[in-house]
PyMOL Python script that loads the backbone (N, CA, C, O; Angstrom):
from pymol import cmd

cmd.read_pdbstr("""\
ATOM      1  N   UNK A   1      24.795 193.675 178.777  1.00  0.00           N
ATOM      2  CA  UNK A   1      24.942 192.820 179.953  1.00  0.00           C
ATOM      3  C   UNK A   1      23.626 192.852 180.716  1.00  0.00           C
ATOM      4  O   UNK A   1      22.831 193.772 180.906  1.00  0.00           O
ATOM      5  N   UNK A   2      23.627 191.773 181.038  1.00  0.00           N
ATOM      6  CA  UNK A   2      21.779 191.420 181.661  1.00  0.00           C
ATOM      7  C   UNK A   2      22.363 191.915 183.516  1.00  0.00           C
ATOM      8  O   UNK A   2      23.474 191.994 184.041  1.00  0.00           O
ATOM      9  N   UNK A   3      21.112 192.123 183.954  1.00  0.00           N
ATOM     10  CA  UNK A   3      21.349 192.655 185.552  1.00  0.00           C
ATOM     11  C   UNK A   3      21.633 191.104 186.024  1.00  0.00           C
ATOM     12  O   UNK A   3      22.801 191.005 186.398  1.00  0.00           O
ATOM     13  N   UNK A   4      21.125 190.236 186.088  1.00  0.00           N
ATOM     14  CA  UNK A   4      21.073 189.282 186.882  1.00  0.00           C
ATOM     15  C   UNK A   4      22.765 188.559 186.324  1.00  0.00           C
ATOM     16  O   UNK A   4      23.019 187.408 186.676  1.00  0.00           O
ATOM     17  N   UNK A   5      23.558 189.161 185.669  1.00  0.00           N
ATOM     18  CA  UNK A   5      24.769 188.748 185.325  1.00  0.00           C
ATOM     19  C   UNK A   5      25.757 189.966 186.070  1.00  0.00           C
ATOM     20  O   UNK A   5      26.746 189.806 186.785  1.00  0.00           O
ATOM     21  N   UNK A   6      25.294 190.854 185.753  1.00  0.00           N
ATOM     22  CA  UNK A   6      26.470 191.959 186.880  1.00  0.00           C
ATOM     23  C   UNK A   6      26.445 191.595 187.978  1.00  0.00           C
ATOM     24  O   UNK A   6      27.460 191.444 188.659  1.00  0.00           O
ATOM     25  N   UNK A   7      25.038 191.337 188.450  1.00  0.00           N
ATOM     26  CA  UNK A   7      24.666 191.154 190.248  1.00  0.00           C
ATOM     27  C   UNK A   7      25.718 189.897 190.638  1.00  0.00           C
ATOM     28  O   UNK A   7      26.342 189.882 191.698  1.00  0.00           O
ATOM     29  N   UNK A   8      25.821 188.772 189.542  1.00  0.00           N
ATOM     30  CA  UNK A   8      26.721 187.753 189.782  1.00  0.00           C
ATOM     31  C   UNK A   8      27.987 187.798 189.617  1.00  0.00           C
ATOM     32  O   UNK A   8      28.723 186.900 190.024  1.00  0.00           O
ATOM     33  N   UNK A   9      28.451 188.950 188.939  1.00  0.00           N
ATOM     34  CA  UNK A   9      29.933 189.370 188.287  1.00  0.00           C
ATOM     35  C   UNK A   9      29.882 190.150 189.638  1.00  0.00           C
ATOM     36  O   UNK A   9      30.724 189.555 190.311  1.00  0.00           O
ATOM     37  N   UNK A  10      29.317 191.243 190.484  1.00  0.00           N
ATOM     38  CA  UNK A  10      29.962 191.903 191.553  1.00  0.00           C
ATOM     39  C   UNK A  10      29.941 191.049 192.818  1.00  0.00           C
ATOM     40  O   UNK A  10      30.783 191.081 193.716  1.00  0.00           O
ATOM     41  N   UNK A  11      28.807 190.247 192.752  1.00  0.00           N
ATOM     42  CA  UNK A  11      29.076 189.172 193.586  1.00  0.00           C
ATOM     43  C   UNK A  11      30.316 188.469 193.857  1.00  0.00           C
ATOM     44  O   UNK A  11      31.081 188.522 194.820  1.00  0.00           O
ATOM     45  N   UNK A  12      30.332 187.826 192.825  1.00  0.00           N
ATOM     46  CA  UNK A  12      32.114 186.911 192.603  1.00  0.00           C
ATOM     47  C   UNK A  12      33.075 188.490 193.016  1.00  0.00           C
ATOM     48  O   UNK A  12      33.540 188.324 194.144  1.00  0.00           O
ATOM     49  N   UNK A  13      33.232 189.032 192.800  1.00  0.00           N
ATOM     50  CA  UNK A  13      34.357 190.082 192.863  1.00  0.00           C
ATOM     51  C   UNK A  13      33.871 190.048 194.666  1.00  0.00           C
ATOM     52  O   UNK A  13      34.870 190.501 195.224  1.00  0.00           O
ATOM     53  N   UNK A  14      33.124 189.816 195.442  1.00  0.00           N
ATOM     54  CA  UNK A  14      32.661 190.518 196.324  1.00  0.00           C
ATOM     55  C   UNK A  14      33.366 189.601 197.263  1.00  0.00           C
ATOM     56  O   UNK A  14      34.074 190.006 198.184  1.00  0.00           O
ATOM     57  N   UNK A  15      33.084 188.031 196.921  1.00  0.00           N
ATOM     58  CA  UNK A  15      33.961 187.034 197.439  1.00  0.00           C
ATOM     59  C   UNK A  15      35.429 187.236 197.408  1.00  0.00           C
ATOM     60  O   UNK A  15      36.003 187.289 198.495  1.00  0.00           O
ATOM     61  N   UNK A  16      35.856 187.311 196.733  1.00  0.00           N
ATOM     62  CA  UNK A  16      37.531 187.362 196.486  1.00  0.00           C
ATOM     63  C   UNK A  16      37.866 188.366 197.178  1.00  0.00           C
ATOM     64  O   UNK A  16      38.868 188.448 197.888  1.00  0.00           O
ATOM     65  N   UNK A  17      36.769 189.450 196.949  1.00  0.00           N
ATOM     66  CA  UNK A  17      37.424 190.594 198.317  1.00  0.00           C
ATOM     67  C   UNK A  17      37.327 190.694 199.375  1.00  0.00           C
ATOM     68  O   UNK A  17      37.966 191.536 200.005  1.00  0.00           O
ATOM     69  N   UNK A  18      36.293 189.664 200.048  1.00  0.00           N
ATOM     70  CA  UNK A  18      36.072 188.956 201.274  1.00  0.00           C
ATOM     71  C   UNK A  18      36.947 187.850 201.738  1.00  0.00           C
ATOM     72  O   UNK A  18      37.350 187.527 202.855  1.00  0.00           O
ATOM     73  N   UNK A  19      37.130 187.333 200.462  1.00  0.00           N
ATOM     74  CA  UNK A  19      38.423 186.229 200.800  1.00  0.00           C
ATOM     75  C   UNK A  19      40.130 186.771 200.929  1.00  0.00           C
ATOM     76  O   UNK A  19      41.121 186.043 200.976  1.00  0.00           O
ATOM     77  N   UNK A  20      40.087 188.060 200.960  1.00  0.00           N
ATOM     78  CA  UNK A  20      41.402 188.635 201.233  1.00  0.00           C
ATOM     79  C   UNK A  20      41.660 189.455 201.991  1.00  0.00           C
ATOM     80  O   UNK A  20      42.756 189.653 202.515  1.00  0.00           O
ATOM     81  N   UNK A  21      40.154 190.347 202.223  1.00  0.00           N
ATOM     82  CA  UNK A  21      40.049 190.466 203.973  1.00  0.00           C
ATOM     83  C   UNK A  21      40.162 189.452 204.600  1.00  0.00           C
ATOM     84  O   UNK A  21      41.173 189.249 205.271  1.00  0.00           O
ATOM     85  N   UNK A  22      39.040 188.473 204.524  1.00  0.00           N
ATOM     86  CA  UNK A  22      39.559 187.062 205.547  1.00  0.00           C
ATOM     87  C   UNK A  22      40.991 187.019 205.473  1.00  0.00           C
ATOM     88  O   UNK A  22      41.594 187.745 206.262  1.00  0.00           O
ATOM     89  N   UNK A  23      41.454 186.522 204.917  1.00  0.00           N
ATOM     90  CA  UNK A  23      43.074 186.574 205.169  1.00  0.00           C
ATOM     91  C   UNK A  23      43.746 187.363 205.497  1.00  0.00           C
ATOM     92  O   UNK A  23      44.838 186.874 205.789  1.00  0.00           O
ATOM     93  N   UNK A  24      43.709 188.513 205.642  1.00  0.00           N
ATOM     94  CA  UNK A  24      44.780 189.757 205.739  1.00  0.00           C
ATOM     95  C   UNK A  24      44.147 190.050 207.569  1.00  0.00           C
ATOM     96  O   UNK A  24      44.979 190.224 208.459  1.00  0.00           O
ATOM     97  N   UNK A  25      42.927 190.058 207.819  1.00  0.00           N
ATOM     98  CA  UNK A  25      42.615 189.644 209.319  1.00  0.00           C
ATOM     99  C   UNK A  25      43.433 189.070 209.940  1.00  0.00           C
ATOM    100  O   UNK A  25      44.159 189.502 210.836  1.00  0.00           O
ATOM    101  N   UNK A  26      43.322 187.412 209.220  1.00  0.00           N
ATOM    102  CA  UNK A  26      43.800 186.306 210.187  1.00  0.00           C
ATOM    103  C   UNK A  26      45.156 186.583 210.313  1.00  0.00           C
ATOM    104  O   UNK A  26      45.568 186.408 211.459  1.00  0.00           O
ATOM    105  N   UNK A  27      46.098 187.010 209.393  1.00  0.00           N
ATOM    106  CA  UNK A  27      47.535 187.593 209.758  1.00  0.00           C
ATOM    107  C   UNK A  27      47.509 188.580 210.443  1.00  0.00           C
ATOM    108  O   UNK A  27      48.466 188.576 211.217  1.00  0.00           O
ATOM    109  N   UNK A  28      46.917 189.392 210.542  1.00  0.00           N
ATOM    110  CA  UNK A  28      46.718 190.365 211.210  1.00  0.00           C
ATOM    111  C   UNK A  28      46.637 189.858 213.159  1.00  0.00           C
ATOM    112  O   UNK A  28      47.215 190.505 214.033  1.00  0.00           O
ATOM    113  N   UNK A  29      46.081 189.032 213.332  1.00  0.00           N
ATOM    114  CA  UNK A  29      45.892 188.834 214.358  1.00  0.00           C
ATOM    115  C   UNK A  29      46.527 187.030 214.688  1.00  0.00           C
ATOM    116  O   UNK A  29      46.092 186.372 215.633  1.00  0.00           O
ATOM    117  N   UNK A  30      47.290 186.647 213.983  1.00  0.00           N
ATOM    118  CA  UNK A  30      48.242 185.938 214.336  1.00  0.00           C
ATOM    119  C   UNK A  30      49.751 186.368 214.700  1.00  0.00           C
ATOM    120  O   UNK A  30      50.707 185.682 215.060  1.00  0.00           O
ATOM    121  N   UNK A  31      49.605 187.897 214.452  1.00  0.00           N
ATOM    122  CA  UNK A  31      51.200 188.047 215.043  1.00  0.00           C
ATOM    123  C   UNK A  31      52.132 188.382 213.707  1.00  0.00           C
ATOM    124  O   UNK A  31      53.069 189.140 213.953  1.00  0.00           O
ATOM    125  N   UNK A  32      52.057 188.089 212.810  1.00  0.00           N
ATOM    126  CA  UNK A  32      52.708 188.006 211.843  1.00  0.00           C
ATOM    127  C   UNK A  32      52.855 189.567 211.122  1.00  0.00           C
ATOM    128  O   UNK A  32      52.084 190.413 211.575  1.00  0.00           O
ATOM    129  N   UNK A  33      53.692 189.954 210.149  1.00  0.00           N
ATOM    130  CA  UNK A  33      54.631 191.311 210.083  1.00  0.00           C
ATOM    131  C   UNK A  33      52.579 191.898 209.458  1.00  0.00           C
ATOM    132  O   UNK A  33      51.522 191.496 208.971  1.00  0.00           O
ATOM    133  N   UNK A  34      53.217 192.910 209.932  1.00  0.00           N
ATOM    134  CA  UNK A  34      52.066 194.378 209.505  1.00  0.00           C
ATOM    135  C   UNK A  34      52.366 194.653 208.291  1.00  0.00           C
ATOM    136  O   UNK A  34      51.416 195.102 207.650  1.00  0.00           O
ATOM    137  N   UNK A  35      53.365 194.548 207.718  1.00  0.00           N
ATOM    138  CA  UNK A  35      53.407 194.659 206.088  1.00  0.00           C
ATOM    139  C   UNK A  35      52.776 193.795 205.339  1.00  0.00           C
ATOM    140  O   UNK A  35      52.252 194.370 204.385  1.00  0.00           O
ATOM    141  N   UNK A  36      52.602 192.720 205.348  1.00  0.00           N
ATOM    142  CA  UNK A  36      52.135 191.672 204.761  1.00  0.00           C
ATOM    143  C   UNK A  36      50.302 191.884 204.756  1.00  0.00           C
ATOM    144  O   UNK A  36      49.477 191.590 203.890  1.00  0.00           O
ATOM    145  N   UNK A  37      50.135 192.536 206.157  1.00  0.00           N
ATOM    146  CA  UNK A  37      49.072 192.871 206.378  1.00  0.00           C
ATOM    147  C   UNK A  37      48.480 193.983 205.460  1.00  0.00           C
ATOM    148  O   UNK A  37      47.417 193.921 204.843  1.00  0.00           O
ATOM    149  N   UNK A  38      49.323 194.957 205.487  1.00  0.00           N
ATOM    150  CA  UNK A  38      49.205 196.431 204.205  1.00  0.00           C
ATOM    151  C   UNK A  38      49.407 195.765 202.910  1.00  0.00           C
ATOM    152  O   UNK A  38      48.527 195.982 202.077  1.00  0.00           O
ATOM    153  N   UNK A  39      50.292 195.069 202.595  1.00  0.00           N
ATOM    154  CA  UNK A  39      50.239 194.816 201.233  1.00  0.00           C
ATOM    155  C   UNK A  39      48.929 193.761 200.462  1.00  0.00           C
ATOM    156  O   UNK A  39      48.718 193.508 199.276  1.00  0.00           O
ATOM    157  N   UNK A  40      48.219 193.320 201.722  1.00  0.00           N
ATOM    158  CA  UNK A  40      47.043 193.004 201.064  1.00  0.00           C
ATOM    159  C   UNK A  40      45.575 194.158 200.873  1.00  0.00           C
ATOM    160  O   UNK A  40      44.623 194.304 200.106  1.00  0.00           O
ATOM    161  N   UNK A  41      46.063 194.704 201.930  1.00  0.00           N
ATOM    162  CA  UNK A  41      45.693 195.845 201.714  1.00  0.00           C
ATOM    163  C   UNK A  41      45.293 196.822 200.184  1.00  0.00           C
ATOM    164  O   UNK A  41      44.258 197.309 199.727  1.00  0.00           O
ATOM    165  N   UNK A  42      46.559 196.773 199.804  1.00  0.00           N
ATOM    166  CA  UNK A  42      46.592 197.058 198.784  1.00  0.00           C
ATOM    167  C   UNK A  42      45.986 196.391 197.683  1.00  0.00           C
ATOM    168  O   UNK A  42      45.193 196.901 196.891  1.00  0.00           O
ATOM    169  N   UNK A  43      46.477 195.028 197.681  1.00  0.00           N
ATOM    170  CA  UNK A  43      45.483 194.193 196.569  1.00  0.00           C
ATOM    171  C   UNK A  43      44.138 194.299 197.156  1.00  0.00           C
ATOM    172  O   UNK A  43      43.233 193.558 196.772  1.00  0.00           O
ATOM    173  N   UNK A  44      44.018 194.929 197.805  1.00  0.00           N
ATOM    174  CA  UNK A  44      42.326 194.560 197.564  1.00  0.00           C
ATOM    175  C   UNK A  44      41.700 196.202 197.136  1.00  0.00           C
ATOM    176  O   UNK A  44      40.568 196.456 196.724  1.00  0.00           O
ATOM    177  N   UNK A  45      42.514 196.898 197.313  1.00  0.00           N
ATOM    178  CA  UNK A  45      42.199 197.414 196.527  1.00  0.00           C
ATOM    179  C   UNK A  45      42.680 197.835 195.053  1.00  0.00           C
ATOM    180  O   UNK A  45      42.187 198.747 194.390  1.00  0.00           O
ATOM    181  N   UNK A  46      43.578 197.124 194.726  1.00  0.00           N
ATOM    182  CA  UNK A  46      43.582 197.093 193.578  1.00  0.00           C
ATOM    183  C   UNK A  46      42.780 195.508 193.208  1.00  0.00           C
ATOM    184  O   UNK A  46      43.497 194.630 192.729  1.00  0.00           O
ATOM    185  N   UNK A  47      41.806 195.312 193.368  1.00  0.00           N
ATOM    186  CA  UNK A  47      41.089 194.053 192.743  1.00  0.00           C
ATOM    187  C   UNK A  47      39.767 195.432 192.712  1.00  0.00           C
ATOM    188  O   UNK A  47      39.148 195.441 191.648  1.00  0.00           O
ATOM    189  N   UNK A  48      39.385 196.374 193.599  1.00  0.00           N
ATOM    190  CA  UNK A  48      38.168 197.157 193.282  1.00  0.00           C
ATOM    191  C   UNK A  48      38.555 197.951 191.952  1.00  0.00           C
ATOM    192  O   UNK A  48      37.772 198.264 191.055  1.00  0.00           O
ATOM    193  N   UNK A  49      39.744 198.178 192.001  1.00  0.00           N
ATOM    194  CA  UNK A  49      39.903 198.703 191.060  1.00  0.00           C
ATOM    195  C   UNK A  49      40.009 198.228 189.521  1.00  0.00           C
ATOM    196  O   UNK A  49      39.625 198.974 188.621  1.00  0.00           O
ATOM    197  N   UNK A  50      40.471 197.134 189.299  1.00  0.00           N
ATOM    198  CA  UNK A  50      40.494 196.571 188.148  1.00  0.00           C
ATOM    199  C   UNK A  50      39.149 195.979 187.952  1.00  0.00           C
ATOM    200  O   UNK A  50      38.844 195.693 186.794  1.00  0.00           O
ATOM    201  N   UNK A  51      38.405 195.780 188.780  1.00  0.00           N
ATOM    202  CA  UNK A  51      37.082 195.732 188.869  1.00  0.00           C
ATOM    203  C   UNK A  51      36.227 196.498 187.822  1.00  0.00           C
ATOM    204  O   UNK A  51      35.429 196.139 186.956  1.00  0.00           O
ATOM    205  N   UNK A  52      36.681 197.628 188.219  1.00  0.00           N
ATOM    206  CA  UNK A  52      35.875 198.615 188.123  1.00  0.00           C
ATOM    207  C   UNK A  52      36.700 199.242 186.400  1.00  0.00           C
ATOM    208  O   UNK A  52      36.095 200.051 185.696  1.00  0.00           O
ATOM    209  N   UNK A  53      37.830 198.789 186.075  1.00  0.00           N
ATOM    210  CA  UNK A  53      38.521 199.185 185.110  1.00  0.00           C
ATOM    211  C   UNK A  53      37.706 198.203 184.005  1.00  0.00           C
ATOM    212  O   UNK A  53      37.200 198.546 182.937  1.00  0.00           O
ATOM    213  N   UNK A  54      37.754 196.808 184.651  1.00  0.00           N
ATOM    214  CA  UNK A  54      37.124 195.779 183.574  1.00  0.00           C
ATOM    215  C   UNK A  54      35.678 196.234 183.529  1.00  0.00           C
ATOM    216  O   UNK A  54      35.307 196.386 182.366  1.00  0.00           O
ATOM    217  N   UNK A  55      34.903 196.454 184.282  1.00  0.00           N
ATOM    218  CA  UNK A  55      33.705 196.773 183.953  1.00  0.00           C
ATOM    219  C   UNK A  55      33.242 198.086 182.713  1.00  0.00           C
ATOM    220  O   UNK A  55      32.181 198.115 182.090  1.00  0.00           O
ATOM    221  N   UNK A  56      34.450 199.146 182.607  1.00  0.00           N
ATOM    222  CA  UNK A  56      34.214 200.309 181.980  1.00  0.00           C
ATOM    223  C   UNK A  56      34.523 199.703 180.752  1.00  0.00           C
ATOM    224  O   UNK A  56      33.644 199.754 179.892  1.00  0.00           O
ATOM    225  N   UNK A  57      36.259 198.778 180.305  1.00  0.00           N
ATOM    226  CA  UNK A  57      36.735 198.280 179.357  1.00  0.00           C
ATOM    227  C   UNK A  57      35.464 197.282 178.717  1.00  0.00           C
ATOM    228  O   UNK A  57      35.355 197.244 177.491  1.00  0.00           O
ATOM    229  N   UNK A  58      34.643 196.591 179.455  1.00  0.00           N
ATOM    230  CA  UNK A  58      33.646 195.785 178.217  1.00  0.00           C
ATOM    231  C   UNK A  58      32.581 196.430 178.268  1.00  0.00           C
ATOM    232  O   UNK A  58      31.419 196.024 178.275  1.00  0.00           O
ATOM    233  N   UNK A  59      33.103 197.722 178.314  1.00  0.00           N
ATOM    234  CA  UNK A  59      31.479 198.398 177.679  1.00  0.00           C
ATOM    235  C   UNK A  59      29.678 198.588 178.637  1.00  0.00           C
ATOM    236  O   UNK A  59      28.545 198.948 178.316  1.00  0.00           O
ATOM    237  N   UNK A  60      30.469 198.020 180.076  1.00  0.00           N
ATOM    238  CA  UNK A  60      28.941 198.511 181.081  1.00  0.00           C
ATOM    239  C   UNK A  60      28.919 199.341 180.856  1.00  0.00           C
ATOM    240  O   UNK A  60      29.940 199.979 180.598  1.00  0.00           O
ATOM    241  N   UNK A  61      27.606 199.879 180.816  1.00  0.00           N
ATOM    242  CA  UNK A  61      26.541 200.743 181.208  1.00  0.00           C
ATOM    243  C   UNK A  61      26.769 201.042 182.782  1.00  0.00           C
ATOM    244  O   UNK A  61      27.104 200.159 183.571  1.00  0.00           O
ATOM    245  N   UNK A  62      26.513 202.606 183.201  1.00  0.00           N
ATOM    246  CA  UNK A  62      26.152 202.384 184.544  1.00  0.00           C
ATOM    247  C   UNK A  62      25.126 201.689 185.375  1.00  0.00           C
ATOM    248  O   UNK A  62      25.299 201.720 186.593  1.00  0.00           O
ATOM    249  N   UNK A  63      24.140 201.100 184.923  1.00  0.00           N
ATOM    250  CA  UNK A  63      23.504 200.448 185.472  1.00  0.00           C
ATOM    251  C   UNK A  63      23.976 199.392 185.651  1.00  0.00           C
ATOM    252  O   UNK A  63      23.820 198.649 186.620  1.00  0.00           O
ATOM    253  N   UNK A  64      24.731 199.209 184.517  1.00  0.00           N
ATOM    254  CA  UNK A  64      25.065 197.878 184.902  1.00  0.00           C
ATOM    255  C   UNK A  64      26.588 197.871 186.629  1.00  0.00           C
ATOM    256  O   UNK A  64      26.758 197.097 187.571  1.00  0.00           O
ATOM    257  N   UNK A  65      27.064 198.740 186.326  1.00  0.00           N
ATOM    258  CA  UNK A  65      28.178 198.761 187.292  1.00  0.00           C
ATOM    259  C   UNK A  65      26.991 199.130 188.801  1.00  0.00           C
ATOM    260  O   UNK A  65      27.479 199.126 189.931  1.00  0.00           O
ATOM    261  N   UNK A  66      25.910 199.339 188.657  1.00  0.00           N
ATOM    262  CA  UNK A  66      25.480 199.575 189.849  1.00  0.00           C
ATOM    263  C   UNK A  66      25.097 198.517 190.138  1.00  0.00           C
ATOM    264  O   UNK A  66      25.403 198.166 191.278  1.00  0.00           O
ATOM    265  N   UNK A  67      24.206 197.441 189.223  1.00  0.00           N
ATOM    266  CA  UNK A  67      23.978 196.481 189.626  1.00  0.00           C
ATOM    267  C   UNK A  67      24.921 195.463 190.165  1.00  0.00           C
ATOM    268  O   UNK A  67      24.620 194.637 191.028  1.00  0.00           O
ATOM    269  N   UNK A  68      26.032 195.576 189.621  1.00  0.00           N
ATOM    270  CA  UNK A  68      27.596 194.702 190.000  1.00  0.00           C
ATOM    271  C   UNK A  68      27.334 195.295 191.731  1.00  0.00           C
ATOM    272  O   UNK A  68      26.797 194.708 192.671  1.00  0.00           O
ATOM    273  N   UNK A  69      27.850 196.441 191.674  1.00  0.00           N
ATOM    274  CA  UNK A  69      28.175 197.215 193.173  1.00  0.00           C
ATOM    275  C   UNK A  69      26.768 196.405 193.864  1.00  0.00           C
ATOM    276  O   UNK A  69      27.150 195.540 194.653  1.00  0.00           O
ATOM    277  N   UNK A  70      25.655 196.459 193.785  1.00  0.00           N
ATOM    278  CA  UNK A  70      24.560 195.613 194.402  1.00  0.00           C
ATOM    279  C   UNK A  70      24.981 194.297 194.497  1.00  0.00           C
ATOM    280  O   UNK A  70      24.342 193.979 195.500  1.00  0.00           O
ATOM    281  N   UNK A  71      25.495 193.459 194.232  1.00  0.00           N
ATOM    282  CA  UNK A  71      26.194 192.227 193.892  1.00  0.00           C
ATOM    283  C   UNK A  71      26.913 191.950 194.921  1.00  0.00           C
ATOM    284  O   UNK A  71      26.754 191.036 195.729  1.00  0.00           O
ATOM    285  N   UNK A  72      27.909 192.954 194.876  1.00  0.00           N
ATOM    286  CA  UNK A  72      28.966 193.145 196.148  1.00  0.00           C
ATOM    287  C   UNK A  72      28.711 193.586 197.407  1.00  0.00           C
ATOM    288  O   UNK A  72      29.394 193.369 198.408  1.00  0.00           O
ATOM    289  N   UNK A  73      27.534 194.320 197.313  1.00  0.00           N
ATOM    290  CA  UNK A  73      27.172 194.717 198.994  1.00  0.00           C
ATOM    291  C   UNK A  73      26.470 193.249 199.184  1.00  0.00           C
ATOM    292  O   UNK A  73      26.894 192.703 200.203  1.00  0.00           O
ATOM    293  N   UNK A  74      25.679 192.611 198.597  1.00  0.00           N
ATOM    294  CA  UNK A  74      25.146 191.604 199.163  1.00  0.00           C
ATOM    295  C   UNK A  74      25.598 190.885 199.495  1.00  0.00           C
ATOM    296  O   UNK A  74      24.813 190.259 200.208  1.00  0.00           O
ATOM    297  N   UNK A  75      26.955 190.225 199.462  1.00  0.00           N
ATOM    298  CA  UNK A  75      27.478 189.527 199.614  1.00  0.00           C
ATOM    299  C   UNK A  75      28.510 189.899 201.050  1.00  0.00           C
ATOM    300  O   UNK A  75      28.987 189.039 201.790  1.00  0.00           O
ATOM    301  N   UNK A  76      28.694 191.418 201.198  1.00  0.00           N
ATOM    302  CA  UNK A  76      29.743 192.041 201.629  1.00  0.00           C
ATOM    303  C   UNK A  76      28.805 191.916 203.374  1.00  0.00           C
ATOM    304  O   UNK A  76      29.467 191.737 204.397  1.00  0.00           O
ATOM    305  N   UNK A  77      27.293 192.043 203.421  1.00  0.00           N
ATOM    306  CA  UNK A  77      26.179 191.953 204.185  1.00  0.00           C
ATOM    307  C   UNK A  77      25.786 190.674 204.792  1.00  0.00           C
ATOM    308  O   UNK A  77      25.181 190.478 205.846  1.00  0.00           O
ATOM    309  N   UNK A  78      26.225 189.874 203.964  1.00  0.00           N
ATOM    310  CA  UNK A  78      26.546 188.315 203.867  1.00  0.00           C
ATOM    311  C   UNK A  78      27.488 187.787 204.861  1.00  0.00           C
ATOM    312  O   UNK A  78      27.430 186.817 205.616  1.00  0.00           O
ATOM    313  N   UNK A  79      28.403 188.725 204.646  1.00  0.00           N
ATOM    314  CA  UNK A  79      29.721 188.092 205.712  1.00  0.00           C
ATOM    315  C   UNK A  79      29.665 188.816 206.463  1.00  0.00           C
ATOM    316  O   UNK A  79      30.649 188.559 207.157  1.00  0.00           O
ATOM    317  N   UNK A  80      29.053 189.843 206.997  1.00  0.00           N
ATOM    318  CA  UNK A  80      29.469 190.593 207.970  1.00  0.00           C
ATOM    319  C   UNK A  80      27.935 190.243 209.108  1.00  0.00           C
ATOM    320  O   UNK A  80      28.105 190.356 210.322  1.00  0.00           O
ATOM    321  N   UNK A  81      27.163 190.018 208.808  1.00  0.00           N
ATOM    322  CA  UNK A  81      26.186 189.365 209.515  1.00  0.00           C
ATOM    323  C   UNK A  81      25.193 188.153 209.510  1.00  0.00           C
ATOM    324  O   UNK A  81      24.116 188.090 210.103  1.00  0.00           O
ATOM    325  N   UNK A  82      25.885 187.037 208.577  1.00  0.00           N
ATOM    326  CA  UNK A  82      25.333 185.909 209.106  1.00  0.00           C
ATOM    327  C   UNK A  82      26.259 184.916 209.111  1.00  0.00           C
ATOM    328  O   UNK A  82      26.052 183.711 209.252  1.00  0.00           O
ATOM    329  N   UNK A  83      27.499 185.595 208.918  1.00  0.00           N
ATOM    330  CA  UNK A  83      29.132 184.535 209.684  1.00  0.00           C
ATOM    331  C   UNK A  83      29.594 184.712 211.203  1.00  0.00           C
ATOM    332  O   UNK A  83      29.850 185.688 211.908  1.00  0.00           O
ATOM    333  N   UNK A  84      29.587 183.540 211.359  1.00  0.00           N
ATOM    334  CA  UNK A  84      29.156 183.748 212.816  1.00  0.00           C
ATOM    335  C   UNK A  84      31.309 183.777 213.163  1.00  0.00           C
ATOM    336  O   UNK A  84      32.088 183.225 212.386  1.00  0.00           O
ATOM    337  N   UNK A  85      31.845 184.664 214.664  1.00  0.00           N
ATOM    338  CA  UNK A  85      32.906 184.816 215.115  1.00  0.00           C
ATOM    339  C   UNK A  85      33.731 183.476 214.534  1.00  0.00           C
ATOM    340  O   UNK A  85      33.222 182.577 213.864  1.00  0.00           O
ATOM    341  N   UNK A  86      34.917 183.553 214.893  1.00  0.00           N
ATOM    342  CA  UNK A  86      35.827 182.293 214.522  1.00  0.00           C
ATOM    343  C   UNK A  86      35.430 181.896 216.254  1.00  0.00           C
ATOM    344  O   UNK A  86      34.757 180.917 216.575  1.00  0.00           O
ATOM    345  N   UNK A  87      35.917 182.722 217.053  1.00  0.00           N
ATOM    346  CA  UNK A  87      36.284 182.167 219.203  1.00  0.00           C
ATOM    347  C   UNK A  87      35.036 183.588 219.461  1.00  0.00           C
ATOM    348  O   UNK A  87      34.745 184.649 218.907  1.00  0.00           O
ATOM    349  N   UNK A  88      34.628 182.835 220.570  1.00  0.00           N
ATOM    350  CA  UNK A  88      33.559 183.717 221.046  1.00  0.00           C
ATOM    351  C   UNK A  88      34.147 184.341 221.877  1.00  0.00           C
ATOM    352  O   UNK A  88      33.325 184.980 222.533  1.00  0.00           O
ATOM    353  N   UNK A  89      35.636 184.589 222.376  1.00  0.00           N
ATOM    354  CA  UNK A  89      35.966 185.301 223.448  1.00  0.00           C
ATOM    355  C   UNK A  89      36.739 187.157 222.596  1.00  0.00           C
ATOM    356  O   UNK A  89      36.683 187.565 221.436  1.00  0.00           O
ATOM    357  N   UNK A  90      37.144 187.566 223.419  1.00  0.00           N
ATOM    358  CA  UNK A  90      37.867 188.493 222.958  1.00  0.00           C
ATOM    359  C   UNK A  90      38.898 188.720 221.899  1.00  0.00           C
ATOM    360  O   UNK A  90      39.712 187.798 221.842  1.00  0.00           O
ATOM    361  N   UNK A  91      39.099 189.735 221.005  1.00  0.00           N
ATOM    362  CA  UNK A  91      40.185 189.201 220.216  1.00  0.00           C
ATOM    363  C   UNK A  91      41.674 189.838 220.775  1.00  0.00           C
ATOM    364  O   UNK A  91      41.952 190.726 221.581  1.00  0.00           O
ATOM    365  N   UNK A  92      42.490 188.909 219.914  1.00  0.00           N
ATOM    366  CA  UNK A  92      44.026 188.894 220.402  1.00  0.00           C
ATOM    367  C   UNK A  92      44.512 189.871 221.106  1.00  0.00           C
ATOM    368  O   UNK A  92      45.128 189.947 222.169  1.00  0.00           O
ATOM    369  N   UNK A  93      43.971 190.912 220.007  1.00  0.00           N
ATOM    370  CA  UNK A  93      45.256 192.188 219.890  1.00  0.00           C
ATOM    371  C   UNK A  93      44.832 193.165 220.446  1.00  0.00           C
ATOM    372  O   UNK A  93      45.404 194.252 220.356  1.00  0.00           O
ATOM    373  N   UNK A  94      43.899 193.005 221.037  1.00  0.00           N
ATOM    374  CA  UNK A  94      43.098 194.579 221.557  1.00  0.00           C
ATOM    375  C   UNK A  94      43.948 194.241 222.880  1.00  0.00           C
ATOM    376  O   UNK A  94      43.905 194.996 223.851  1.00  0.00           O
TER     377      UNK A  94
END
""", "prot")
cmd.dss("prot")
cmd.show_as("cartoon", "prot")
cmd.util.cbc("prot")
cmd.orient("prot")
């Protein structure tokens, strides 16, 4: 596996796990049950995990799983500082 293909394989994984934080937030702070909230919880981490299961099952290299994990922080760095608030005021629940 070439680096510039893990970096894009932990990338994509990095989205989907950003895209289920995003969601498990927005329920989170719409009011809606706290379980629903934990049970995504859970899938997301079980998506690191099968992640990380598929990466061992086709045979990465650790480099290569580091380069994936590089993939995923960039992206993870991505959303956490150049996405700008949903409301610039305070949030809900505090």
């Amino acid at each position: 596996m070439t680096e510039s293909f893990a970096i894009c394989i932990g990338g994509a994984f990095g989205l989907l796990y950003m895209g289920v934080l995003w969601a498990a937030v927005r329920i989170l702070t719409s009011g809606q049950s706290v379980w629903l909230f934990a049970a995504l919880g859970l899938l997301r981490a079980g998506l690191l995990v099968s992640a990380l299961w598929l990466a061992i099952w086709s045979g990465a290299t650790a480099v290569d799983i580091a380069f994936g994990t590089l993939g995923f922080i960039a992206v993870r760095l991505f959303a956490t500082r150049f996405v700008k608030p949903a409301q610039a005021g305070g949030a809900s629940w505090k």
